[in-house]
C-alpha beads as a LAMMPS data file, in Angstrom:
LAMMPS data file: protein, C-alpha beads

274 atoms
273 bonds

1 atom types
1 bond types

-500.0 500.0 xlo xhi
-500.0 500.0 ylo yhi
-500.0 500.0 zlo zhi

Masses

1 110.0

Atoms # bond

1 1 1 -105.600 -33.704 376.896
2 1 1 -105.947 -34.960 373.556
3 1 1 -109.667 -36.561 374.109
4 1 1 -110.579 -32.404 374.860
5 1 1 -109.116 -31.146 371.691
6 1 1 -110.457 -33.544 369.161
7 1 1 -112.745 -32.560 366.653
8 1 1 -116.027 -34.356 367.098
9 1 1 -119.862 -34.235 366.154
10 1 1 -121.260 -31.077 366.776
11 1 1 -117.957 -29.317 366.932
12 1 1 -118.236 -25.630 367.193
13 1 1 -115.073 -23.362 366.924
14 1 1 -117.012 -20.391 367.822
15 1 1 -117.304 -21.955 371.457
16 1 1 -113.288 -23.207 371.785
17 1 1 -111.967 -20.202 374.143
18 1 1 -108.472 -19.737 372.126
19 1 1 -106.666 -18.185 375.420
20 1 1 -108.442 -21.774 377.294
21 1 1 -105.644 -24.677 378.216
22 1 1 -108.029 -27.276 377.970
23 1 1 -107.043 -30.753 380.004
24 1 1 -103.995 -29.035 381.878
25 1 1 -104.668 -27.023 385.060
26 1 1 -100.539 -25.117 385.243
27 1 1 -99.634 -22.169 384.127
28 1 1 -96.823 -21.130 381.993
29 1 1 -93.725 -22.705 384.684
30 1 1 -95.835 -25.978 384.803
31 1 1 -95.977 -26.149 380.549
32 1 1 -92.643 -25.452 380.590
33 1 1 -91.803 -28.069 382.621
34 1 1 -93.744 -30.222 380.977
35 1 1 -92.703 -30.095 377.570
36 1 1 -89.240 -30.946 378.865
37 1 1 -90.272 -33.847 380.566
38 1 1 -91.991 -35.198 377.258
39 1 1 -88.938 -34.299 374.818
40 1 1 -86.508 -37.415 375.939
41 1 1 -90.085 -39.197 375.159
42 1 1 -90.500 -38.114 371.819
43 1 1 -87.041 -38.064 370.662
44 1 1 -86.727 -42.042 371.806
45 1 1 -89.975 -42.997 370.118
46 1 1 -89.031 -40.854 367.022
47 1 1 -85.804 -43.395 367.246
48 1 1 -87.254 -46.272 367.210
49 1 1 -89.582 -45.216 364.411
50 1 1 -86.242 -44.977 362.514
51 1 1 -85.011 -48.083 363.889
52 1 1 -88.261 -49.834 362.893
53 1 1 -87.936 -48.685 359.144
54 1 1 -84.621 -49.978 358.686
55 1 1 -85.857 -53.364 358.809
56 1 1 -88.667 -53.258 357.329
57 1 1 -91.335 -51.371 358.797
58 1 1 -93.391 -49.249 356.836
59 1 1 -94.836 -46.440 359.482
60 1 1 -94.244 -42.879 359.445
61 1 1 -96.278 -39.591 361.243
62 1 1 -97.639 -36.822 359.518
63 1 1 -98.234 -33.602 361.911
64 1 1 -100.329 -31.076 359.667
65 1 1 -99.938 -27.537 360.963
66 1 1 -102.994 -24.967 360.000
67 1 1 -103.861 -21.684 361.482
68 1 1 -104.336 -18.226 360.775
69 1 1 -100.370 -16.022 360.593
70 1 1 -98.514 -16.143 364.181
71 1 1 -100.398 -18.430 365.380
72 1 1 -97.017 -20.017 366.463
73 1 1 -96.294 -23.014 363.533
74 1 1 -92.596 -21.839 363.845
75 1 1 -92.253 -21.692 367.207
76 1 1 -93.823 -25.661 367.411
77 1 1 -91.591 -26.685 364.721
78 1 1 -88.568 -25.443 366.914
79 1 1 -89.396 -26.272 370.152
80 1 1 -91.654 -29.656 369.894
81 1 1 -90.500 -31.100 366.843
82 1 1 -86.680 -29.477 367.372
83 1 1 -86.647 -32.521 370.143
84 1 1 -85.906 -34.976 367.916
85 1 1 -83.106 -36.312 365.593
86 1 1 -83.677 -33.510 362.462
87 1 1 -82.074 -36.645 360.066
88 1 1 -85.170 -38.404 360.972
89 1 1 -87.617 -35.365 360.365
90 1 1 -88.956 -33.897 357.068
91 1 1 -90.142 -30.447 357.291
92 1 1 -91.841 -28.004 355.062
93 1 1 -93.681 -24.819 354.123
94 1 1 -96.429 -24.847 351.130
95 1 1 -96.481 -21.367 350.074
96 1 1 -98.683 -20.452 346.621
97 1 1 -98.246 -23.101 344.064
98 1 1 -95.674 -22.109 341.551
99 1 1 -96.927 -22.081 337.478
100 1 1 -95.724 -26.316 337.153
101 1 1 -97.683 -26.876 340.886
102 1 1 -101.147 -25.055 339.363
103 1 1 -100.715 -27.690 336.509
104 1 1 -101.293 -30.263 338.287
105 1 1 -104.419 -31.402 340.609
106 1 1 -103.892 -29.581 344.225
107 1 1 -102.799 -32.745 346.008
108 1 1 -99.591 -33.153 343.249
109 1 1 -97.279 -31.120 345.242
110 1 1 -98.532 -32.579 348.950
111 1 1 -97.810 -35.857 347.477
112 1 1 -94.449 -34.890 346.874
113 1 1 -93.630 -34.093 350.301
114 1 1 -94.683 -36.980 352.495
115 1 1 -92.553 -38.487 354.935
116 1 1 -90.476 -42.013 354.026
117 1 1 -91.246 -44.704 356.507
118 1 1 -89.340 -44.344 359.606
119 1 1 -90.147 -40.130 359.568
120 1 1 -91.864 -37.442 360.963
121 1 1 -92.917 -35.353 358.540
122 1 1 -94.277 -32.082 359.583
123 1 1 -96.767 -29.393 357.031
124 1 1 -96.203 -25.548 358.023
125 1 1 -99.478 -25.162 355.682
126 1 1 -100.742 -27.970 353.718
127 1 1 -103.700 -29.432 351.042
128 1 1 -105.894 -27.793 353.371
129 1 1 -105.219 -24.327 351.713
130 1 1 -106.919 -25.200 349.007
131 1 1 -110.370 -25.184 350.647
132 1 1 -109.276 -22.301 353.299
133 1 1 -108.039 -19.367 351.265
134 1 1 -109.765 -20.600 348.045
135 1 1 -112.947 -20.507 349.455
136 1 1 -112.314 -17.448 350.987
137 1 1 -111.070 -15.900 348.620
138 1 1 -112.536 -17.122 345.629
139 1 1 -109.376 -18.687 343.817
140 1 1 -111.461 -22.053 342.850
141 1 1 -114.872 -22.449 342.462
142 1 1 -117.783 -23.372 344.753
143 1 1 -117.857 -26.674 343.129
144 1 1 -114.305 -27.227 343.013
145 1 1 -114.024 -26.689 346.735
146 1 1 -117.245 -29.378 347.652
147 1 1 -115.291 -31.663 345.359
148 1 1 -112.242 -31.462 347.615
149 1 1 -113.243 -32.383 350.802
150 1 1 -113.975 -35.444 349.388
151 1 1 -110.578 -36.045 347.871
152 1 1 -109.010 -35.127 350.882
153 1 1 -110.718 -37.487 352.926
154 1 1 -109.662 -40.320 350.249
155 1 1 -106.455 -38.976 350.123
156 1 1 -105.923 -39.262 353.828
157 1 1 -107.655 -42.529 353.995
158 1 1 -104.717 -43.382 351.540
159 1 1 -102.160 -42.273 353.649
160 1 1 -103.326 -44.312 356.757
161 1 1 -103.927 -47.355 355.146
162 1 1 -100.057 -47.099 353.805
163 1 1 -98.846 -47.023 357.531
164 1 1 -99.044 -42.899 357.920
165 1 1 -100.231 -41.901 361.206
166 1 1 -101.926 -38.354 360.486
167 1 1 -102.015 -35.932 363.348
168 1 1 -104.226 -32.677 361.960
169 1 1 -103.573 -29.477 364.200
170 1 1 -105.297 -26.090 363.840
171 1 1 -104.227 -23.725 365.945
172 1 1 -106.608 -21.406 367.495
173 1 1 -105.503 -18.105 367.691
174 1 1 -107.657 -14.530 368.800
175 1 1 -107.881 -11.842 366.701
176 1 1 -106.802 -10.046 369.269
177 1 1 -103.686 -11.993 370.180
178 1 1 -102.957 -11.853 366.238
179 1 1 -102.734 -8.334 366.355
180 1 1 -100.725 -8.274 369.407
181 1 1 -98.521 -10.032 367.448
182 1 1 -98.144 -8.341 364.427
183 1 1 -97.414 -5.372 365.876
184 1 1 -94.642 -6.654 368.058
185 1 1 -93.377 -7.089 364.736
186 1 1 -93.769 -4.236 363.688
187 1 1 -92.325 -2.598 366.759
188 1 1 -88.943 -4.886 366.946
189 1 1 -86.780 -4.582 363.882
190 1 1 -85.121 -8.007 364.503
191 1 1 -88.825 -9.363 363.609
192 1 1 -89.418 -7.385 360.740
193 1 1 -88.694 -10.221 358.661
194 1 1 -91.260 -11.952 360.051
195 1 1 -94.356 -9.474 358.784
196 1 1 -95.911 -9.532 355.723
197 1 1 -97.961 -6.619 354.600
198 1 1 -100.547 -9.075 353.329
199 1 1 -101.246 -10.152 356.767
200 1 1 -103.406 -7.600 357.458
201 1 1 -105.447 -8.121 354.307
202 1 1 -106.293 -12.067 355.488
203 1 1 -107.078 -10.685 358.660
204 1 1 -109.461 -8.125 357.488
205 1 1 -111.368 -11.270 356.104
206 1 1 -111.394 -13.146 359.912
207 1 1 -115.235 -13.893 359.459
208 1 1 -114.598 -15.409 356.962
209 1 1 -111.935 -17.316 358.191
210 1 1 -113.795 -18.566 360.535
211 1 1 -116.380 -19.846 359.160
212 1 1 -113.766 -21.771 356.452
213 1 1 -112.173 -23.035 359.374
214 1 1 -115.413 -24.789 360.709
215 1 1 -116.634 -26.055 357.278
216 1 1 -113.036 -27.860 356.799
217 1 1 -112.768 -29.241 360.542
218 1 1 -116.302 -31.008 360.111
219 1 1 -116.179 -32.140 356.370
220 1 1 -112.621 -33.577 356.978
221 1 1 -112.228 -34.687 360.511
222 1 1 -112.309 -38.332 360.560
223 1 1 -112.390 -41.699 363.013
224 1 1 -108.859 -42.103 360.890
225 1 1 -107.865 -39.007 360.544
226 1 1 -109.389 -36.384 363.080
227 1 1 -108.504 -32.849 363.544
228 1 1 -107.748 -30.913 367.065
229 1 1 -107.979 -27.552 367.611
230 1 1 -105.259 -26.262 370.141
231 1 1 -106.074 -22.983 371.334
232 1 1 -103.164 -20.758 370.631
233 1 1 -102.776 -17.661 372.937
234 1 1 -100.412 -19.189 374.919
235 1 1 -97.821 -20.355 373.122
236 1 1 -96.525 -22.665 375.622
237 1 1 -100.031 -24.247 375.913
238 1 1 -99.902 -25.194 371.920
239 1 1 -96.334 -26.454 372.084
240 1 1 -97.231 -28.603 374.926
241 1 1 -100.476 -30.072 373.460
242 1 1 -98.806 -30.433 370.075
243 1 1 -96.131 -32.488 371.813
244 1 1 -98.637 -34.860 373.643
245 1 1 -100.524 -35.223 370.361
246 1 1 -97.529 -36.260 368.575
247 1 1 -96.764 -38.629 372.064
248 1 1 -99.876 -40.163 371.747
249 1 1 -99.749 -40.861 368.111
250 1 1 -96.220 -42.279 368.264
251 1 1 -97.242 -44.190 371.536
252 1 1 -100.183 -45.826 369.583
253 1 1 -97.810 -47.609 367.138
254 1 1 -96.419 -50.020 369.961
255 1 1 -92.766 -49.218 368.823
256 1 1 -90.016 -51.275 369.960
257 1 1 -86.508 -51.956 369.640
258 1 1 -85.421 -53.733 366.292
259 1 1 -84.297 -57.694 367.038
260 1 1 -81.083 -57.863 366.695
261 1 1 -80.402 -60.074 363.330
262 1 1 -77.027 -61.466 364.528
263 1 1 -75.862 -63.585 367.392
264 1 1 -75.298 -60.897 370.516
265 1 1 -73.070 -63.635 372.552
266 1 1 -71.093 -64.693 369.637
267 1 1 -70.629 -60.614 368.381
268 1 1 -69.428 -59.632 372.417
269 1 1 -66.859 -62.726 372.063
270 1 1 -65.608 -61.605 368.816
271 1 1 -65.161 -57.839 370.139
272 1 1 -63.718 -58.704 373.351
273 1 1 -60.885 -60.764 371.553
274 1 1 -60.188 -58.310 368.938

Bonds

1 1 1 2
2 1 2 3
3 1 3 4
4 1 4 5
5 1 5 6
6 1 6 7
7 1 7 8
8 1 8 9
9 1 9 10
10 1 10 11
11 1 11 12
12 1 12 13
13 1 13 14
14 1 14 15
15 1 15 16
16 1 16 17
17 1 17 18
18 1 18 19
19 1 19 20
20 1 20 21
21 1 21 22
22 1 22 23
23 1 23 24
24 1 24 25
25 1 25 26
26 1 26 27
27 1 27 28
28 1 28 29
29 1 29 30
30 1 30 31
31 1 31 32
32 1 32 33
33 1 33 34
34 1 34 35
35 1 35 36
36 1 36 37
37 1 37 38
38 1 38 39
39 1 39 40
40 1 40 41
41 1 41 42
42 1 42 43
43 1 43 44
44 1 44 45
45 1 45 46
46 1 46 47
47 1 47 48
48 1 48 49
49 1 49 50
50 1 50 51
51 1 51 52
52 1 52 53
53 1 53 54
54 1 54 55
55 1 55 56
56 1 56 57
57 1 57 58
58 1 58 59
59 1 59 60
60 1 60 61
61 1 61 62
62 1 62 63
63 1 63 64
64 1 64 65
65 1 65 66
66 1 66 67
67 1 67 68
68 1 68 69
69 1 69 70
70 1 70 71
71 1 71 72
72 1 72 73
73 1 73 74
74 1 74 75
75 1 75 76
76 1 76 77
77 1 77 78
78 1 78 79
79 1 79 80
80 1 80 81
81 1 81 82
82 1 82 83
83 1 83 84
84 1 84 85
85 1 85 86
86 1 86 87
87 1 87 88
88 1 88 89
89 1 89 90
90 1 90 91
91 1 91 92
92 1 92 93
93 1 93 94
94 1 94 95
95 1 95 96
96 1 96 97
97 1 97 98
98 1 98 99
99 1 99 100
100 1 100 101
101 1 101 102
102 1 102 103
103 1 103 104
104 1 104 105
105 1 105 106
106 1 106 107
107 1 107 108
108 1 108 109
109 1 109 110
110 1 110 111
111 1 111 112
112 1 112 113
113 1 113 114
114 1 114 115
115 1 115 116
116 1 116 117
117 1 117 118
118 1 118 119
119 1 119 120
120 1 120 121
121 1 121 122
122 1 122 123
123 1 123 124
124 1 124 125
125 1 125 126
126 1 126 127
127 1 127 128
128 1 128 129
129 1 129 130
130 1 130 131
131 1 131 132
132 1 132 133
133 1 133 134
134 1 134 135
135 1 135 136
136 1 136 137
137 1 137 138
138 1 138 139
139 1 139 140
140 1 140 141
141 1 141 142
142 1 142 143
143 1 143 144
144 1 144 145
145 1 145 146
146 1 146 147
147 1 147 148
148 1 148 149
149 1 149 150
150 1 150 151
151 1 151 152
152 1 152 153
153 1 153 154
154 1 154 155
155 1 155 156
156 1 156 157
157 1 157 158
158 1 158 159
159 1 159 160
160 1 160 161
161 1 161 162
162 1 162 163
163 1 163 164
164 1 164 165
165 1 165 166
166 1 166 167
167 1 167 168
168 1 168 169
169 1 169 170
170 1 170 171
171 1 171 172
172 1 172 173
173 1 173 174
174 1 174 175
175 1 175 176
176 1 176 177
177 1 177 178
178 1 178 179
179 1 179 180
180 1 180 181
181 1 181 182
182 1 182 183
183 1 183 184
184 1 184 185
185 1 185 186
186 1 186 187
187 1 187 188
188 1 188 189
189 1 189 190
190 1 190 191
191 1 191 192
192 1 192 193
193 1 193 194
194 1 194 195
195 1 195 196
196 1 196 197
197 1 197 198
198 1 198 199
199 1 199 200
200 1 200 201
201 1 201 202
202 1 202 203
203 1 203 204
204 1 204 205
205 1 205 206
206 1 206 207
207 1 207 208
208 1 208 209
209 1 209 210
210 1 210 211
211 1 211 212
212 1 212 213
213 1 213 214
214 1 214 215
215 1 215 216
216 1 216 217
217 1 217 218
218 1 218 219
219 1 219 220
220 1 220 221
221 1 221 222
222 1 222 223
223 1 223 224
224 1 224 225
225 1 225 226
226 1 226 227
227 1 227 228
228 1 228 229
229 1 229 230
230 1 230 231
231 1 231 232
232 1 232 233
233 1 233 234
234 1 234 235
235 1 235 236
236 1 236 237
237 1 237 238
238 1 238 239
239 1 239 240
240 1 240 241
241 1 241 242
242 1 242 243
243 1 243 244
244 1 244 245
245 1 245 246
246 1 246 247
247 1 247 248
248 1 248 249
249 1 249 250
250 1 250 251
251 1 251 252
252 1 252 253
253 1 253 254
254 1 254 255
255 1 255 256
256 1 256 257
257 1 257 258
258 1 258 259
259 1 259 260
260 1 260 261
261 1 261 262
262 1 262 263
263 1 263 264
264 1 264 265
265 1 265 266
266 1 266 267
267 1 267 268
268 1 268 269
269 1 269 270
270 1 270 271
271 1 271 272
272 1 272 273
273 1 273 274
């Protein structure tokens, strides 16, 4: 599955069906079933991640979540990453950089938030703003933005060569599932806290959008550091395919169990005659 949703020469997201379940032939049952199959996975590997920083090891996993709103980030936070130990999980939300944030270069505030060795640290939003809306909406200028991708692809470069394994996500979503969405919303007051008026003025700029989207996937998608785009309709397709992603990522460290640093035989002697 993951080969099919990596970002690659020639990439088009104009031709990546978003309601598609690329490299799984189920339905909804069969994802569901799935994704509980792989959770004992990840939470073990996610252990010995921990395990492995305690003595020394310097690795940690960095799942970057981008898409346009209900697209499902949430809902993969909960169910994929909600798998896992939360003590060995570092989550959170960029939202618009507050007046300190804006004095400082864009990545000052991402730096802030990466995960210790031994976590999984998880973006809801990330540095990637900063050539999405921006460009969209004009908040930097053209320059600024070309100048970006660069330092994001140094910045990343960074990370991995520091032991951070980087797994970038955009999640696919249809205008037309959006606004299914948002009007569920709308039409259930226990989600009413959930919609933003200013939803519907992003979405009025989809084109746009769009066409950020694509510039940012092939400026920034690297042999290090590559991007996949999950298609998002189904929300059980995205939490399963963010789940193997993050299986494959953790799987590629070769994780074991910790030696132990004491003498076993002598330590079960000394407990059995206490």
């Amino acid at each position: 599955m993951s080969d099919s949703l990596r970002v690659g020469p020639g990439f088009s997201l104009a031709d990546v069906d978003p309601a598609s379940t690329p490299g799984f032939d189920g339905g909804k049952k069969a994802g569901a079933r799935a994704l509980a199959a792989g959770a004992d996975e990840l939470s073990d590997l996610q252990e010995r991640l921990f395990a492995d920083s305690l003595f020394g090891g310097r690795r940690s996993v960095l799942l970057v979540l981008q898409a346009m709103d209900t697209a499902g980030k949430g809902g993969i936070v909960r169910h994929v990453v909600g798998a896992v130990n939360p003590q060995g999980v570092r989550a959170f939300g960029f939202k618009s950089p507050t007046d300190e944030e804006k004095r400082h270069d864009f990545l000052w505030r991402v730096r802030k938030q990466l995960p210790p060795p031994g976590y999984i640290g998880v973006f809801d939003r990330s540095h990637y703003e900063d050539v999405l809306i921006h460009r969209v909406r004009g908040f930097s200028t053209p320059s600024q933005i070309e100048e970006r991708y660069g330092l994001i692809n140094d910045f990343e470069s960074e990370l991995v060569a520091n032991g951070t394994t980087l797994v970038k996500v955009m999640l696919h979503i249809s205008r037309e599932e959006q606004k299914k969405r948002l009007t569920e919303r709308l039409e259930r007051p226990e989600k009413h806290w959930k919609y933003n008026p200013g939803d519907v003025d992003e979405r009025l700029l989809w084109p746009a959008y769009q066409e950020a989207y694509q510039i940012a996937l092939e400026r920034t998608s690297t042999p290090d550091a590559a991007w996949s785009v999950v298609p998002a309709d189904h929300k059980w397709f995205a939490r399963l395919a963010v789940q193997r992603l993050l299986l494959d990522a953790l799987r590629g460290l070769d994780l074991g169990w910790p030696a132990a640093d004491y003498d076993v035989e002598a330590e079960k002697a000394r407990l059995a005659a206490s």
